[in-house]
The first five atom37 places (N, CA, C, CB, O) and aatype in JSON, in Angstrom:
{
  "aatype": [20, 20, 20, 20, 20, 20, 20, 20, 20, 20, 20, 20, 20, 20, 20, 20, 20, 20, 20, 20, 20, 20, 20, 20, 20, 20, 20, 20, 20, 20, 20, 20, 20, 20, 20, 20, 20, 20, 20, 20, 20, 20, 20, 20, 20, 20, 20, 20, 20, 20, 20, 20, 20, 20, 20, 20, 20, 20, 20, 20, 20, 20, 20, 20, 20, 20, 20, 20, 20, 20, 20, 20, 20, 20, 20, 20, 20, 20, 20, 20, 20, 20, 20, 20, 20, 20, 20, 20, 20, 20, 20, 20, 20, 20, 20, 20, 20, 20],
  "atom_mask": [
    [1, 1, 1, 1, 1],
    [1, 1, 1, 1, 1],
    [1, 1, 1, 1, 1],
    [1, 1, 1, 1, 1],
    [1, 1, 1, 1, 1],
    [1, 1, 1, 1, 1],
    [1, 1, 1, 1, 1],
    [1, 1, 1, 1, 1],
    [1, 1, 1, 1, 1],
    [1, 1, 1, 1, 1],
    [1, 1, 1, 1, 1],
    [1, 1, 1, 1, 1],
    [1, 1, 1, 1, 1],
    [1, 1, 1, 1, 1],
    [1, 1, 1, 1, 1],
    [1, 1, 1, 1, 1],
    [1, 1, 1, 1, 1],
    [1, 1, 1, 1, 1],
    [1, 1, 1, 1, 1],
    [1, 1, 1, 1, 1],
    [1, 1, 1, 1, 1],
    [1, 1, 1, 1, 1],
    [1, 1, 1, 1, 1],
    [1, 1, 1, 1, 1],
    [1, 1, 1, 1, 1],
    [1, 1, 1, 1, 1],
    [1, 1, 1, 1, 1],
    [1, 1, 1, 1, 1],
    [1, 1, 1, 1, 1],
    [1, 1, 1, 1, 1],
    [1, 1, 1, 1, 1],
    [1, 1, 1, 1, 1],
    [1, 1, 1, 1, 1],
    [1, 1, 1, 1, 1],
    [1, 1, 1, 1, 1],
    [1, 1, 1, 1, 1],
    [1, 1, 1, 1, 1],
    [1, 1, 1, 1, 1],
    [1, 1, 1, 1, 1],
    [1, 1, 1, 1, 1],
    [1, 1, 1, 1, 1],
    [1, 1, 1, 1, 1],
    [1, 1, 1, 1, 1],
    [1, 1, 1, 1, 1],
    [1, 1, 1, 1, 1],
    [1, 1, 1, 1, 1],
    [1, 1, 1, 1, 1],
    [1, 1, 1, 1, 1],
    [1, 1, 1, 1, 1],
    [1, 1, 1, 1, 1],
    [1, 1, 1, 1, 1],
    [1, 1, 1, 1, 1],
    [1, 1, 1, 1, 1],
    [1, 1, 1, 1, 1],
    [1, 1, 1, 1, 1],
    [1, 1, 1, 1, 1],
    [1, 1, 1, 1, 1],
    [1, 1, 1, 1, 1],
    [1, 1, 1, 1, 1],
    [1, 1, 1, 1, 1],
    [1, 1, 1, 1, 1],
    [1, 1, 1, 1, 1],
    [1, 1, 1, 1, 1],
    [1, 1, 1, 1, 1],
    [1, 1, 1, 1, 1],
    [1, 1, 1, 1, 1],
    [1, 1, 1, 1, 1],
    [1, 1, 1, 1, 1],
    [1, 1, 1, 1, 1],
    [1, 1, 1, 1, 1],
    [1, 1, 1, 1, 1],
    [1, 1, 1, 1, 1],
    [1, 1, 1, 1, 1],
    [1, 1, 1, 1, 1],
    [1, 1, 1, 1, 1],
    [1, 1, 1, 1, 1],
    [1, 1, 1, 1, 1],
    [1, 1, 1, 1, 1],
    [1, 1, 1, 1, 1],
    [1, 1, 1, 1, 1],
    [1, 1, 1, 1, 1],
    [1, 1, 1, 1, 1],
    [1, 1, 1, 1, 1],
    [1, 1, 1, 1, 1],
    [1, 1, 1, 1, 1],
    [1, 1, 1, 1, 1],
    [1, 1, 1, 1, 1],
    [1, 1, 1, 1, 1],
    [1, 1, 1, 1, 1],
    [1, 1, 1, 1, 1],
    [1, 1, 1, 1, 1],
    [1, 1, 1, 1, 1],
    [1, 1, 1, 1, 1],
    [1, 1, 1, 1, 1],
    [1, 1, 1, 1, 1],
    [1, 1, 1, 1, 1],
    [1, 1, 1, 1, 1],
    [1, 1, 1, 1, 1]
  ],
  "atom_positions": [
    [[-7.58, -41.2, -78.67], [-6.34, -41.35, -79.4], [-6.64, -41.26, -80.89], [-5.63, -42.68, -79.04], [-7.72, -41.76, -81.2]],
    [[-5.98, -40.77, -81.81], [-5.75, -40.22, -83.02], [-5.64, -41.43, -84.1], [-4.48, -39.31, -82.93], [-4.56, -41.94, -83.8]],
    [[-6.09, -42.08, -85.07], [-5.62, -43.14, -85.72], [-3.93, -42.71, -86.18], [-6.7, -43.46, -87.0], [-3.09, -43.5, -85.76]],
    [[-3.54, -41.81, -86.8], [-2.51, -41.94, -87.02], [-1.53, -41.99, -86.39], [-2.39, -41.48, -87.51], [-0.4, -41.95, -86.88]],
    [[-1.86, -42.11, -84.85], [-0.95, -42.71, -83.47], [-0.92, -44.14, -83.29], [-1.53, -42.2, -82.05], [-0.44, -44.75, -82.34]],
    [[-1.64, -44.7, -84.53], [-2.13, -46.18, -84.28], [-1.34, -46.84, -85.81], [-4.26, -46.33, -84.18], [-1.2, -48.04, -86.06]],
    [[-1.03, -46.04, -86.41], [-0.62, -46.65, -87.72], [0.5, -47.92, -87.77], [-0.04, -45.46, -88.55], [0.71, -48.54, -88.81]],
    [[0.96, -48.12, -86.93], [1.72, -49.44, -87.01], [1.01, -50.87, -86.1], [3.3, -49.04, -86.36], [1.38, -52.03, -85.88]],
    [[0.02, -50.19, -85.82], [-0.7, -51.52, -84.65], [-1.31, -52.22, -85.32], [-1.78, -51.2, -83.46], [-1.66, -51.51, -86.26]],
    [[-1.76, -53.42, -85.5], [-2.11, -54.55, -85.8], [-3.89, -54.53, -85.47], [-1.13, -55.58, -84.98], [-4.4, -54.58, -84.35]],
    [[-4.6, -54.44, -86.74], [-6.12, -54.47, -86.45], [-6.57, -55.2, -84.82], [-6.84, -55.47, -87.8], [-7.32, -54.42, -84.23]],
    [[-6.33, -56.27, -84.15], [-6.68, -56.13, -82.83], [-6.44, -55.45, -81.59], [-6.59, -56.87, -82.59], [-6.83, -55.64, -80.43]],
    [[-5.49, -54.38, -82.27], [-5.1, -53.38, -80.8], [-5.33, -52.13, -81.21], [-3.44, -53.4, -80.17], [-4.69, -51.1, -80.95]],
    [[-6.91, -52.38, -82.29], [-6.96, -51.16, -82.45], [-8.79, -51.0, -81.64], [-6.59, -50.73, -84.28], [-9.57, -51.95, -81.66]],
    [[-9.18, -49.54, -80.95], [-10.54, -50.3, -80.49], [-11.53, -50.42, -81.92], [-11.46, -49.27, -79.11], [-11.21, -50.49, -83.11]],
    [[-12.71, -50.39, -81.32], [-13.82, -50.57, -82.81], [-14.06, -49.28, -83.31], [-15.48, -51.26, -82.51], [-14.4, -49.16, -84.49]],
    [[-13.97, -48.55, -82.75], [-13.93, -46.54, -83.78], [-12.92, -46.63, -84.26], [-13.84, -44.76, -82.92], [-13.25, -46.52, -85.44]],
    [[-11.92, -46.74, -84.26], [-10.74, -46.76, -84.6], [-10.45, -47.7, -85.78], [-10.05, -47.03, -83.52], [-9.53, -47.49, -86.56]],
    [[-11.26, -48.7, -85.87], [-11.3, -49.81, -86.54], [-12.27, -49.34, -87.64], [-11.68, -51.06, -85.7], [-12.07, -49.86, -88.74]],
    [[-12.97, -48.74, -87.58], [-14.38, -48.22, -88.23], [-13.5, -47.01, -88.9], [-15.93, -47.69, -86.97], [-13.35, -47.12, -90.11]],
    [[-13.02, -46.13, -88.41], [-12.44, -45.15, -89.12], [-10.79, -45.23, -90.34], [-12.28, -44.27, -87.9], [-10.31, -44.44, -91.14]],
    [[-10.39, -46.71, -89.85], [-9.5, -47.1, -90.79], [-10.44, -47.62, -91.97], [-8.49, -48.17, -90.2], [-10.02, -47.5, -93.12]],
    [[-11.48, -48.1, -91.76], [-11.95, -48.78, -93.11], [-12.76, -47.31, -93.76], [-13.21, -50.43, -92.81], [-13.14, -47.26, -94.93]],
    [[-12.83, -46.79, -93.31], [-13.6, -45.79, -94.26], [-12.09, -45.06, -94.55], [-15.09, -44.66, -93.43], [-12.16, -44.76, -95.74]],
    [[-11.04, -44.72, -94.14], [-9.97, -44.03, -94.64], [-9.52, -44.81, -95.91], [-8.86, -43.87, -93.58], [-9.19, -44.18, -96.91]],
    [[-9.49, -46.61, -95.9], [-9.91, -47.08, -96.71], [-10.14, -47.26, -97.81], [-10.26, -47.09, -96.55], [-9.48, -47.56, -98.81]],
    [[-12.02, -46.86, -97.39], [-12.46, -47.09, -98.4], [-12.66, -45.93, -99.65], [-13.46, -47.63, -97.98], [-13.32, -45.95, -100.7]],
    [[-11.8, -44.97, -99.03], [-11.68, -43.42, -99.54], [-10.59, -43.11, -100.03], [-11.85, -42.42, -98.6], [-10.42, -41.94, -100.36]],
    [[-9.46, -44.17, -100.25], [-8.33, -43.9, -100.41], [-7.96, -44.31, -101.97], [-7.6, -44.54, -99.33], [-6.8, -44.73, -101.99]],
    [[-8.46, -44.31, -103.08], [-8.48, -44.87, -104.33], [-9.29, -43.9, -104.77], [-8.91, -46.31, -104.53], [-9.48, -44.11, -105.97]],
    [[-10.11, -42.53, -104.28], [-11.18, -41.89, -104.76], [-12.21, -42.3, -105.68], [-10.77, -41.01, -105.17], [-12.36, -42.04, -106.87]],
    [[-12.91, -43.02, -104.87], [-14.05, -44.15, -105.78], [-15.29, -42.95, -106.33], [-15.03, -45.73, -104.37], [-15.66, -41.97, -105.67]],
    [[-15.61, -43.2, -107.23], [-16.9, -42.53, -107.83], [-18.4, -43.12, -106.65], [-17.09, -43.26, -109.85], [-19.47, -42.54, -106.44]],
    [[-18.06, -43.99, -106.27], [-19.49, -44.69, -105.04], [-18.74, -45.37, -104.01], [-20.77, -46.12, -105.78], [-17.77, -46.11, -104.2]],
    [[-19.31, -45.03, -102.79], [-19.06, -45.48, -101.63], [-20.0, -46.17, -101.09], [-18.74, -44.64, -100.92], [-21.14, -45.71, -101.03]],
    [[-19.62, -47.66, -100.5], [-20.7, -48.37, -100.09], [-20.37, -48.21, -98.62], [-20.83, -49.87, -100.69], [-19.2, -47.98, -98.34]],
    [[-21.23, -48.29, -97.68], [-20.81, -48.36, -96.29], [-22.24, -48.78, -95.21], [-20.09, -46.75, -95.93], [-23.19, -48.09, -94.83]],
    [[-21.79, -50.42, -94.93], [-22.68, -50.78, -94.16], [-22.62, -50.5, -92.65], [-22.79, -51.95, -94.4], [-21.9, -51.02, -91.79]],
    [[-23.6, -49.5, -92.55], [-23.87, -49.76, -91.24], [-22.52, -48.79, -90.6], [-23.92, -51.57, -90.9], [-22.25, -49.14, -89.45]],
    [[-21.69, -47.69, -91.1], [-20.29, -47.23, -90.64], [-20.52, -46.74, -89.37], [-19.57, -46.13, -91.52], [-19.45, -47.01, -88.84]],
    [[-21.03, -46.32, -88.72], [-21.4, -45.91, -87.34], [-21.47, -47.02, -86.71], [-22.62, -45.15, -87.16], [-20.59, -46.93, -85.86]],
    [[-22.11, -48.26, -86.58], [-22.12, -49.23, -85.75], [-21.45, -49.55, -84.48], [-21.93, -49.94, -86.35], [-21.93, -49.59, -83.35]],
    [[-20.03, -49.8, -84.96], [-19.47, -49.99, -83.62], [-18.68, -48.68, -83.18], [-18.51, -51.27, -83.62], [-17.45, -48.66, -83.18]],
    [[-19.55, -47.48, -82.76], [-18.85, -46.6, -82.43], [-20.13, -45.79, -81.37], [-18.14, -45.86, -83.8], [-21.35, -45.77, -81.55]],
    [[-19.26, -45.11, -80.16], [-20.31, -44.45, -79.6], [-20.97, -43.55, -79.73], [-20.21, -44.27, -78.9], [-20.83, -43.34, -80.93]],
    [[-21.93, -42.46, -79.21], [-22.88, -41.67, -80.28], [-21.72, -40.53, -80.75], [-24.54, -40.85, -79.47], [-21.9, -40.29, -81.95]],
    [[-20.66, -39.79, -80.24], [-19.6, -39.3, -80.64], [-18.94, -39.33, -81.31], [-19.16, -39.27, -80.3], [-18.65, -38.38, -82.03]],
    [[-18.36, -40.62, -81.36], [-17.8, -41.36, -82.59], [-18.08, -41.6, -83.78], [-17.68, -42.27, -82.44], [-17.36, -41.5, -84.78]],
    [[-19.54, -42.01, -83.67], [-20.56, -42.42, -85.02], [-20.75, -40.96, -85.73], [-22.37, -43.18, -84.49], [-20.84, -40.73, -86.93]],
    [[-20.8, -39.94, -84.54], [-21.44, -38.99, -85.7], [-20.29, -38.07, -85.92], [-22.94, -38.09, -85.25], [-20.46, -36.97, -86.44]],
    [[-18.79, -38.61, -85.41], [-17.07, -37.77, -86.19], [-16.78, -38.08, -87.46], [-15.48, -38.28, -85.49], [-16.28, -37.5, -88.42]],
    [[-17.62, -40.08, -87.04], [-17.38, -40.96, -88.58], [-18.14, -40.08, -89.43], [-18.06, -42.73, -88.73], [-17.66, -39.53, -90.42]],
    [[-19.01, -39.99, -89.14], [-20.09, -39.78, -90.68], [-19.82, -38.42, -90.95], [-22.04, -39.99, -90.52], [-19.83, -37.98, -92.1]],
    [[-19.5, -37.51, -89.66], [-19.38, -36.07, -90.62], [-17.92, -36.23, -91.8], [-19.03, -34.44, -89.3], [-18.07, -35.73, -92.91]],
    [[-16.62, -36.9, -91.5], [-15.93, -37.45, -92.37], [-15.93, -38.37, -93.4], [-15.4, -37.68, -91.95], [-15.2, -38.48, -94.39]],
    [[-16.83, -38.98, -93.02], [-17.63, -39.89, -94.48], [-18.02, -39.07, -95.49], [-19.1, -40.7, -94.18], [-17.56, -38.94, -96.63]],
    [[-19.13, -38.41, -94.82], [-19.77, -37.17, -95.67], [-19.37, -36.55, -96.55], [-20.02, -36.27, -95.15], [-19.86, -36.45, -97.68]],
    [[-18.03, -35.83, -95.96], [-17.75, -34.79, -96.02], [-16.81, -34.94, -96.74], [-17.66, -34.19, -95.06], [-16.47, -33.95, -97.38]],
    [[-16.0, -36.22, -96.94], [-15.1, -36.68, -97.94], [-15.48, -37.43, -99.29], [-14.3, -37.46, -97.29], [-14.74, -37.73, -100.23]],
    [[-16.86, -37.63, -99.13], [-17.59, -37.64, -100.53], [-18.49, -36.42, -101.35], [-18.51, -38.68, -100.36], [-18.81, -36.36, -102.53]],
    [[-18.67, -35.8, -100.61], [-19.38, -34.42, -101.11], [-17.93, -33.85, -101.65], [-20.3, -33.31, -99.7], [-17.94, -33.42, -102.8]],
    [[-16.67, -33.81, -100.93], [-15.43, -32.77, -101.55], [-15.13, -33.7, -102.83], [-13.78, -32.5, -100.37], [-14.96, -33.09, -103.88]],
    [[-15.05, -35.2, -102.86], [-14.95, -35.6, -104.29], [-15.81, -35.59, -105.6], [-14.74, -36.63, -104.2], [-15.58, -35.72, -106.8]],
    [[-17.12, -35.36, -104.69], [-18.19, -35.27, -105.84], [-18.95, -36.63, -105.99], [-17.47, -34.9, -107.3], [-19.87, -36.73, -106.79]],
    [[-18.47, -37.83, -105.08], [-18.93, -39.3, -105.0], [-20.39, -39.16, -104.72], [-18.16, -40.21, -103.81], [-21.17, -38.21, -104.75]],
    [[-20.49, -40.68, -104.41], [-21.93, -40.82, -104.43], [-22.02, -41.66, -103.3], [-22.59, -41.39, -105.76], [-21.15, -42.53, -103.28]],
    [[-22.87, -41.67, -102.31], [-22.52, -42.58, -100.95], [-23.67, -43.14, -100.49], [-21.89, -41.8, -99.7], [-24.43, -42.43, -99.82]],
    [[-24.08, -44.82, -100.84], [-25.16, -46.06, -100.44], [-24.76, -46.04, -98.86], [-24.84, -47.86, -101.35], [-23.72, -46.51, -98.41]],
    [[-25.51, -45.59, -98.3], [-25.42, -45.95, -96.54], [-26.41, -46.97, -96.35], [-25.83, -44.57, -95.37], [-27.47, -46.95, -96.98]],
    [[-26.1, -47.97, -95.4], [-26.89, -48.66, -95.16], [-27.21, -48.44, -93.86], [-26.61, -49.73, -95.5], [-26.23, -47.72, -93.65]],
    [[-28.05, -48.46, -92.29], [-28.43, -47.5, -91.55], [-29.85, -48.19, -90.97], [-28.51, -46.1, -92.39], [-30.93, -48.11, -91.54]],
    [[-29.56, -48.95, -89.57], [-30.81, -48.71, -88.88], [-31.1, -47.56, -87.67], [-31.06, -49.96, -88.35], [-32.04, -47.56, -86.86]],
    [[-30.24, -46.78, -87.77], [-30.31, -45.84, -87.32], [-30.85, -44.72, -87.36], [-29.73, -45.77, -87.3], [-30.2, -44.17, -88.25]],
    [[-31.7, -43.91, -86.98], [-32.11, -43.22, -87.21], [-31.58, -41.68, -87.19], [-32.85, -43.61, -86.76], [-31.98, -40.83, -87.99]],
    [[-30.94, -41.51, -86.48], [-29.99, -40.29, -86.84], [-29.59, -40.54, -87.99], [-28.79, -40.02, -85.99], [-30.26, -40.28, -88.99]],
    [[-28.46, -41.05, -88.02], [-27.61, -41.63, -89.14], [-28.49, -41.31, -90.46], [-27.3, -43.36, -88.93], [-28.07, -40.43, -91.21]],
    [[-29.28, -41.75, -90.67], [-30.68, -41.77, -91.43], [-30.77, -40.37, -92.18], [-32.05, -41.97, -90.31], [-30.78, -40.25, -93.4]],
    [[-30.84, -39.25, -91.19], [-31.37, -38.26, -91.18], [-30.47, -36.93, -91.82], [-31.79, -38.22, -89.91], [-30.79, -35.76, -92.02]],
    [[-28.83, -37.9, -92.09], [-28.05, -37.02, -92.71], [-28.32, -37.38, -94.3], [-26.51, -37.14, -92.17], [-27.86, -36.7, -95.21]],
    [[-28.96, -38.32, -94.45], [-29.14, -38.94, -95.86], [-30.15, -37.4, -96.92], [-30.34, -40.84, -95.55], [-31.04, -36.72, -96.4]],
    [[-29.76, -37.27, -98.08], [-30.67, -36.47, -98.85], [-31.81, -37.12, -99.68], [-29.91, -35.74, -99.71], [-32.83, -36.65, -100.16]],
    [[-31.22, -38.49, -99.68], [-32.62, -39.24, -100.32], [-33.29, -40.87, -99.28], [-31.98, -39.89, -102.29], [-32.31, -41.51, -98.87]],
    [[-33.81, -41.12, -99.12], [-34.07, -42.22, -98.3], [-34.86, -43.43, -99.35], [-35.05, -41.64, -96.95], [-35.72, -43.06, -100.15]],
    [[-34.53, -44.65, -99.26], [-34.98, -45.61, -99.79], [-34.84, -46.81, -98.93], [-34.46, -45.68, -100.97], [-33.76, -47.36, -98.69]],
    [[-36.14, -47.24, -98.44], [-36.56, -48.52, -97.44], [-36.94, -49.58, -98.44], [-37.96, -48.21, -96.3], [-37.58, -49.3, -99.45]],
    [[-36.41, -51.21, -98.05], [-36.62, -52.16, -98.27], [-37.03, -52.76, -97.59], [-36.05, -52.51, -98.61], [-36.56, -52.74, -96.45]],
    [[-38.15, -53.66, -97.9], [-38.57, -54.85, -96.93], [-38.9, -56.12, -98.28], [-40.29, -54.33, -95.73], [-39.58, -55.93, -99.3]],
    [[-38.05, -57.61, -97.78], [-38.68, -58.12, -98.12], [-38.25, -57.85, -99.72], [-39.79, -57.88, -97.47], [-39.05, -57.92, -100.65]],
    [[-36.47, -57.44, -99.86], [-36.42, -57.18, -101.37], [-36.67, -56.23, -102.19], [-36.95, -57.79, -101.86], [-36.1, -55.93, -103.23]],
    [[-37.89, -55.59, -101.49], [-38.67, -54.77, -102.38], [-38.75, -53.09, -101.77], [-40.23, -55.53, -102.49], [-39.06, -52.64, -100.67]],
    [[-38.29, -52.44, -103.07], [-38.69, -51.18, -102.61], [-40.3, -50.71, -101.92], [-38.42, -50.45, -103.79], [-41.39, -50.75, -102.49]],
    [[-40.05, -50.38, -100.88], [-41.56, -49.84, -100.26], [-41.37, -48.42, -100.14], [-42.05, -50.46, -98.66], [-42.46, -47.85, -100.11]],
    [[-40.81, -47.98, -100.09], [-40.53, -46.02, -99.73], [-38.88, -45.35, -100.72], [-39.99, -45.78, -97.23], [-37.73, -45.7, -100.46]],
    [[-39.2, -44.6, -101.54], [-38.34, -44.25, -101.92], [-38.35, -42.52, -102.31], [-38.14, -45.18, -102.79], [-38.75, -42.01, -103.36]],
    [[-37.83, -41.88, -101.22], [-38.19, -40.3, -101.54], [-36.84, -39.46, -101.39], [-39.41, -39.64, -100.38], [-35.84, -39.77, -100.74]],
    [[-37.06, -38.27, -102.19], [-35.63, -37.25, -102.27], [-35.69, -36.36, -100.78], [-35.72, -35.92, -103.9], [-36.83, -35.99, -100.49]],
    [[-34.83, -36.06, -100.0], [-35.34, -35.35, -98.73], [-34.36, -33.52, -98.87], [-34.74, -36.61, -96.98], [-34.16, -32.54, -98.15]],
    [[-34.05, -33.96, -100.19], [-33.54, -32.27, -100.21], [-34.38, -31.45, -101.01], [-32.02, -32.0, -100.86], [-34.14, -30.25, -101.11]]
  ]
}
């Protein structure tokens, strides 16, 4: 089902993709210069996660934004152009992947 078939429902009758894809519509809807997004794939299945992110993406590359993913995922990961690992606070790995 389509979110905008959902636009009058009440955040608990919506499922968790659905729920995941309102907050990134969101968080995209003010055209922010940076997008933070923890973890946006999470509660979604591998289908879902990767409809979210090609629209995440793809709606910050057309504004020209800048987009902090946060990501234990490893796919997810792998759409990133620069990667930067923390442990412990501290930068341990920080490389450009384009």
């Amino acid at each position: 089902m389509q979110l905008a078939e959902q636009a009058d429902a009440v955040p608990a009758e919506l499922s968790a993709g659905q729920a995941q894809r309102g907050a990134v519509a969101r968080a995209l809807v003010t055209g922010p210069a940076l997008v933070l997004a923890d973890e946006p794939t999470g509660s979604t299945d591998t289908i879902g996660g990767r409809l979210l992110l090609d629209l995440l993406v793809g709606a910050v590359q057309e504004r020209g934004a800048a987009l902090v993913l946060v990501t234990h995922d490893n796919a997810v990961a792998a759409r990133a152009d620069r990667e930067v690992r923390l442990r412990d606070g501290l930068v341990e790995h920080d490389v450009s992947l384009t």
